[in-house]
C-alpha positions as CSV (number, residue, x, y, z in Angstrom):
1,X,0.0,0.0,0.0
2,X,1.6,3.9,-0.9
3,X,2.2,5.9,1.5
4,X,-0.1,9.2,2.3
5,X,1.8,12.3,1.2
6,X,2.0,14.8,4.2
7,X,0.4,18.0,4.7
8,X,2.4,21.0,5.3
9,X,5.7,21.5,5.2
10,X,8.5,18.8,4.6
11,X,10.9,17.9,7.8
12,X,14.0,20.0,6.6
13,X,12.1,23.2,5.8
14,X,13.6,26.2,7.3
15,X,11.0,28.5,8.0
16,X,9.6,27.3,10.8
17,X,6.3,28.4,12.6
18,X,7.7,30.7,15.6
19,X,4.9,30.5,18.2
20,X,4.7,34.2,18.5
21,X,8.5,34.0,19.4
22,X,10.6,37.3,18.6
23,X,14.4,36.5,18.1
24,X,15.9,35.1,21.5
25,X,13.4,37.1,23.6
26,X,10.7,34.5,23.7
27,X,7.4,35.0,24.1
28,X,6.3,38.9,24.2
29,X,2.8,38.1,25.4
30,X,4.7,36.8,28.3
31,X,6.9,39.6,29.5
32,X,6.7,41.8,32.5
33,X,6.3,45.5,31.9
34,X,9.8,46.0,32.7
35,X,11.3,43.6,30.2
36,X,8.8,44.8,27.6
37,X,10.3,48.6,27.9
38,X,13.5,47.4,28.0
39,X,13.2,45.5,25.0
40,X,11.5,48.0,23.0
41,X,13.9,50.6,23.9
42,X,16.6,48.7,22.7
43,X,14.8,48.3,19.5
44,X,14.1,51.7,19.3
45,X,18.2,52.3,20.2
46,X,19.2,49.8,17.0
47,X,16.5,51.2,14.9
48,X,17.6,55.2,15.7
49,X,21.5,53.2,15.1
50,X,20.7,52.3,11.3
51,X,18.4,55.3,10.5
52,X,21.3,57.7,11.3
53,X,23.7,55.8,9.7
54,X,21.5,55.2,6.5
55,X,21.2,59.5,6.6
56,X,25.0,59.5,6.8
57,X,25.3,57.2,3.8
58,X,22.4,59.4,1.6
59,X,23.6,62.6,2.6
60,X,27.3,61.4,1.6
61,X,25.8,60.3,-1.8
62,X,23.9,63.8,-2.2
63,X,26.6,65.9,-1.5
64,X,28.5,63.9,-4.3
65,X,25.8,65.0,-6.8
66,X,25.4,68.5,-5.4
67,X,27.6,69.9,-8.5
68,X,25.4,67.8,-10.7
69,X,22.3,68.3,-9.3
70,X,22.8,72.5,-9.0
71,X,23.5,72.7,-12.7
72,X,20.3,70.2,-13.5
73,X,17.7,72.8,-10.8
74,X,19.0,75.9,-12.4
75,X,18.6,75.1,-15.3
76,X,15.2,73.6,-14.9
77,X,14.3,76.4,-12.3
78,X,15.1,79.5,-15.2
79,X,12.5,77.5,-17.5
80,X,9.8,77.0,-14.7
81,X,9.8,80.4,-13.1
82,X,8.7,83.8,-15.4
83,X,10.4,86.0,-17.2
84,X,11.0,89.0,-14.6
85,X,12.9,91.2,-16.7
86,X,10.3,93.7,-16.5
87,X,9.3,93.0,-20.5
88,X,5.1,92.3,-20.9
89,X,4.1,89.3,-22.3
90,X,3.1,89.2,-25.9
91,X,-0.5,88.1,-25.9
92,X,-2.5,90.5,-25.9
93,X,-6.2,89.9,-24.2
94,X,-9.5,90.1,-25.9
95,X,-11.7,93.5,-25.8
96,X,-14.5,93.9,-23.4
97,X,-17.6,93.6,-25.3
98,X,-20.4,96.2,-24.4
99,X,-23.2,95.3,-22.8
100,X,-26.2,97.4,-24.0
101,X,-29.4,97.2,-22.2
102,X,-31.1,99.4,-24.5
């Protein structure tokens, strides 16, 4: 007689079900107030850790494009902004029509 297949997932898998386990902390519905604030402020401490040092690396690569960039905005800004040389524009608006009530 075959054998059944098995549901779910096959005995080497590696992504196993964690049991509402976080890392090596263990179970967070568990913990005491106490360990709970000290566990998220140490995840806010690694969090604050890579933010500032993902701003360090994007501010690094920004100020290597700075000479690039400045000639790209003014160039773009002259084209956006008007003409302020004190010189009217050359359309020229309709006439009012009259209104005559009589």
């Amino acid at each position: 007689m075959a054998k059944k297949a098995r549901r779910g997932r096959p005995s080497g898998s590696k992504n196993k079900k964690s049991n509402g386990k976080i890392g090596r902390v263990g179970n967070v519905a568990k913990m005491e107030v106490g360990q709970l604030r000290a566990y998220i402020e140490g995840l806010q401490n690694v969090l604050a850790k890579k933010v500032s040092e993902q701003r360090a690396y994007f501010e690094h690569q920004l100020s290597q494009l700075g000479g690039y960039v400045s000639k790209k905005t003014s160039a773009a800004v002259k084209a956006v902004t008007p003409n302020r040389t004190g010189k009217q524009s050359t359309r020229r608006l309709g006439k009012a029509k009259d209104h005559n009530d009589g």
